[in-house]
C-alpha positions in Angstrom: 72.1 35.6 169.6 74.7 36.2 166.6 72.2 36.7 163.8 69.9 39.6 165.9 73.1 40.9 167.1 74.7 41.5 164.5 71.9 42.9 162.3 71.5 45.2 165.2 75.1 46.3 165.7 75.6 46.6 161.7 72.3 48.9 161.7 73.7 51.3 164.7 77.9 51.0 163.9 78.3 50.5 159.8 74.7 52.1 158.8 73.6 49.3 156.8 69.7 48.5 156.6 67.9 45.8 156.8 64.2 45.9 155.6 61.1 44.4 156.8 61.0 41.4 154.9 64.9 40.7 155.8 64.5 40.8 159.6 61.0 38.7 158.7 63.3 36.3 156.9 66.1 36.3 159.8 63.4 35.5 162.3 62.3 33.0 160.3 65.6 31.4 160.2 65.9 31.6 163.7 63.1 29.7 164.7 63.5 26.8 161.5 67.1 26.6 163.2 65.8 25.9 166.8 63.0 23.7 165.5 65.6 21.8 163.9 67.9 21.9 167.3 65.2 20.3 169.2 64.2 17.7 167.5 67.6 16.7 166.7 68.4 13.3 168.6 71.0 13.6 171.0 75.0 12.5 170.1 75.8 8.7 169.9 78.9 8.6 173.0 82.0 8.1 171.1 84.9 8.1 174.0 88.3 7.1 172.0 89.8 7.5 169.3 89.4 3.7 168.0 85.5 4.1 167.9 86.0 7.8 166.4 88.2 7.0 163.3 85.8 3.3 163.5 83.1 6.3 162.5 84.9 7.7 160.4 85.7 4.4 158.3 82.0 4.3 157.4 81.0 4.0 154.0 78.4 6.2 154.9 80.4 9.4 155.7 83.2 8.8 152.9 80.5 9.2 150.2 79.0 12.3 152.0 82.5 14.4 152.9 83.3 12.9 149.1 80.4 14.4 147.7 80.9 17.8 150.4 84.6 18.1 149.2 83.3 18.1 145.3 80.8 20.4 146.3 83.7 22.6 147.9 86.2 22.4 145.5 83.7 22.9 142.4 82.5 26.4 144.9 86.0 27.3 145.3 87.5 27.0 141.6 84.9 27.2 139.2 81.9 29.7 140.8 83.7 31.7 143.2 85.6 33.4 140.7 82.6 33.9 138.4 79.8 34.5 140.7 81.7 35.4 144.3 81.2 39.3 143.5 77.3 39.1 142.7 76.0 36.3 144.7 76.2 36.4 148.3 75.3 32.4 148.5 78.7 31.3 147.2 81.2 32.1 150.1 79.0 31.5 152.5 78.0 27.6 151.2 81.9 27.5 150.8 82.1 28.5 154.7 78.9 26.1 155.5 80.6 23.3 153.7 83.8 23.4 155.0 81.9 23.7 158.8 81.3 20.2 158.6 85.1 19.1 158.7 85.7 21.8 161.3 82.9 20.6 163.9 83.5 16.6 163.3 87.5 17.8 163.8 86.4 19.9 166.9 85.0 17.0 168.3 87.6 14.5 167.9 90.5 16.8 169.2 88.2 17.0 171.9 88.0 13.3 172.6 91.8 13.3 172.2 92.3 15.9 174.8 90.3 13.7 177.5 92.2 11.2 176.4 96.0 12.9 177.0 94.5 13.8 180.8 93.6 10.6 181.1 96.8 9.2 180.7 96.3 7.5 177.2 98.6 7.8 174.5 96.7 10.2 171.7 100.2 11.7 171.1 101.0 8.9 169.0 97.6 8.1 167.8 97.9 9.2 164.1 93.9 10.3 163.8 95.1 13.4 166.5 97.2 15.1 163.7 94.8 14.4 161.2 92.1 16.2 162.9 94.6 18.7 163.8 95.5 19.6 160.3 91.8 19.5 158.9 91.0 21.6 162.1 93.3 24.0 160.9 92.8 23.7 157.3 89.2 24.4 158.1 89.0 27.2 159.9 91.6 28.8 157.7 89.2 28.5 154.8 86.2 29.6 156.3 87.8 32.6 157.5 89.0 33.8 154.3 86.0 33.3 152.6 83.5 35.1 155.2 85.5 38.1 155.2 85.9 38.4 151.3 81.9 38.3 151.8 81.8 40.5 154.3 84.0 42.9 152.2 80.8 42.6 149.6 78.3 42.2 151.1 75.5 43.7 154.1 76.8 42.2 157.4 72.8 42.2 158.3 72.5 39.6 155.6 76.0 37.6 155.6 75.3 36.2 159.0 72.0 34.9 159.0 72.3 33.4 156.1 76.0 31.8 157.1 74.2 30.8 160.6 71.4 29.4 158.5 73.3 27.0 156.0 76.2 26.5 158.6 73.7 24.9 160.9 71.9 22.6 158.7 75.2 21.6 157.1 76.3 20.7 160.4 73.4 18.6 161.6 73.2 17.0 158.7 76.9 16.1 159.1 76.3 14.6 162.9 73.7 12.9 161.7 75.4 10.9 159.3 78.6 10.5 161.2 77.0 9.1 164.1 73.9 7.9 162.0 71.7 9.3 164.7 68.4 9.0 161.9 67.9 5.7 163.6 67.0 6.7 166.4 65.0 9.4 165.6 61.0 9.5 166.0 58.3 10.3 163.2 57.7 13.9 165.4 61.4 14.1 165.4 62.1 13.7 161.9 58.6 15.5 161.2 59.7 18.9 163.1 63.3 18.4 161.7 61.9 18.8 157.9 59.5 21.4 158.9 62.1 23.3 160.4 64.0 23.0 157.2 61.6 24.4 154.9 61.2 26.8 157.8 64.8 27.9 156.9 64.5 28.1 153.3 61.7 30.7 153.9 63.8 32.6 155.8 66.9 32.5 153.1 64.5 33.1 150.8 63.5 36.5 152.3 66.4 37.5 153.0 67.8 37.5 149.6 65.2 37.9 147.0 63.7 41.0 149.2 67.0 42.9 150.2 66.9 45.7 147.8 63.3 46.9 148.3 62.7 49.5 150.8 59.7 48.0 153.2 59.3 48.9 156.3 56.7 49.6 159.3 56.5 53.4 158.5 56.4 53.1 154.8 54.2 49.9 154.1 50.8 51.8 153.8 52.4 53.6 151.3 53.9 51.0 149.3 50.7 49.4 149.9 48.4 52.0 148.2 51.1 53.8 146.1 50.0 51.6 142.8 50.7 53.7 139.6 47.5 53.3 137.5 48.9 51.7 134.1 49.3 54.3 131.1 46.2 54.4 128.6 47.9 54.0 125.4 45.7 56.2 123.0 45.9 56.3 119.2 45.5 59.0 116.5 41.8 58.9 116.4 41.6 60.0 119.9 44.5 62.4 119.3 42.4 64.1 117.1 39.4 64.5 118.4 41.2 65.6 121.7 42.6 68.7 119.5 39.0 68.7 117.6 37.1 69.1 121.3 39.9 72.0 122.7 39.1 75.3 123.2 41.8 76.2 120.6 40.1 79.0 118.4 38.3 78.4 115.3 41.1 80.1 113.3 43.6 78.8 115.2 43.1 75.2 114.1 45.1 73.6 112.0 43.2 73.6 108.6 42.9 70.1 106.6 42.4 70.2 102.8 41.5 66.9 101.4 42.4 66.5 97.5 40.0 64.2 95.4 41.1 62.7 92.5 
C-alpha cells in the first residue's frame, strides 16, 4: 500500500500532482509487481550460517553482486553527479541496487538471531558481522540517496518507481542466491516475465508522461483541442487577397511597370 499511499498523501499534504497517465502507470506497476510476487517460487530453507555463507560462496552470486556493485559504483561516481539533478532514474537504481545487499543481509542476521536463541554460537561466527556491516552500509546508502531524490523530485513519482525497480532487483537477487529458477514452472516463469514487461509499462508511464496535464475532466478537451496546422501562403496569394479587398479603387496601392 506504499505506492497509492503515498501518491495520495503527497496529492492532499505537499500539493503535488499526479496525472492520468502517472496513476495509469502506478497501477500498472502494482499489478506487474504482484504478478511477479505470485509466481515467484517459494525460498529454498537455509537454517545456519554454514549453508548461508555455502550460498553465498557460489559462483553464481559473486558474478551477479560483482556485476550489481559495478553497476552501483559506476551510478554513484560517474552519473550521479552528471545526471542525479535531471533524471529521476539514477538514485533510485542506486537505492534498488543497493536493496539487494540489504535484503540477502536482512535475511542472514535473521538466521543468526534464531541461531543466538538457540543456543549456537553466531557471536563468533565471522559471516554475523559481515552482514552486520553490509546491513548497515546498505541502508545508509539507500537513505541518502532517496531523500536527495525526494529533495528533486515528485514524491507521487519517486516511490512507485523505487517500489517498482526495488522489487524486481530483489527477486531477481533471491532467485539467484538461492537459485530458485529451478524449480520454477513454464506458467511460473511465464507470468514472472509478463509481469516484468508489465512493470516496464508502468515506469514507462510514469516518466515519459509526468509533465502533461491529462486528466478525467480535461481529456475530451485534449482530445478534440487539435490546432489545425498553419496554411503557409505565398506572395501570389498575398496579392490577390489585397487585389479581392474592399479597399477602395483609389486607395490601392498603384503598380507602374517600366518596359525597356
Amino acid at each position: 500500500f506504499s505506492v497509492p499511499c503515498s501518491a495520495i498523501l503527497s496529492s492532499y499534504l505537499l500539493g503535488e500532482r499526479l496525472n492520468l497517465l502517472g496513476k495509469l502507470g502506478c497501477l500498472l506497476s502494482l499489478v506487474g509487481s504482484t504478478v511477479m510476487v505470485i509466481h515467484a517460487p517459494e525460498d529454498e530453507a537455509v537454517t545456519t550460517l554454514e549453508e548461508m555463507t555455502s550460498k553465498l560462496k557460489e559462483p553464481g552470486f559473486l558474478a551477479y553482486a560483482s556485476i550489481l556493485l559495478a553497476l552501483c559504483f559506476l551510478l554513484i561516481f560517474y552519473l550521479a553527479p552528471r545526471y542525479g539533478q535531471s533524471n529521476i532514474l539514477v538514485y533510485l537504481t542506486i537505492c534498488s541496487v543497493i536493496g539487494a545487499f540489504s535484503v540477502s543481509s536482512v535475511k542472514g542476521l535473521g538466521i543468526a538471531i534464531k541461531g543466538f536463541f538457540a543456543g549456537q554460537p553466531v557471536l563468533q561466527h565471522p559471516l554475523t558481522w559481515i552482514l552486520v556491516i553490509t546491513l548497515v552500509a546498505s541502508i545508509t546508502t539507500q537513505i541518502n540517496y532517496l531523500n536527495k531524490s525526494l529533495d528533486i523530485f515528485n514524491t507521487s513519482l519517486v516511490f512507485p518507481i523505487y517500489y517498482v525497480l526495488f522489487t524486481t532487483i530483489v527477486i531477481t537477487t533471491s532467485i539467484i542466491l538461492f537459485k530458485e529458477w529451478v524449480t520454477m514452472t513454464v506458467v511460473d516463469i511465464i507470468g514472472t516475465v509478463c509481469g516484468f514487461l508489465t512493470i516496464i509499462l508502468g515506469v514507462f508511464l510514469l516518466h515519459a508522461f509526468k509533465d502533461m496535464d491529462v486528466s478525467l475532466g480535461n481529456l475530451p478537451q485534449v482530445l478534440q483541442n487539435e490546432q489545425p496546422a498553419p496554411v503557409t501562403r505565398d506572395d501570389k496569394n498575398i496579392l490577390i487577397e489585397v487585389d479581392n479587398s474592399s479597399i477602395a479603387p483609389e486607395d490601392k496601392p498603384k503598380v507602374f511597370m517600366l518596359y525597356i
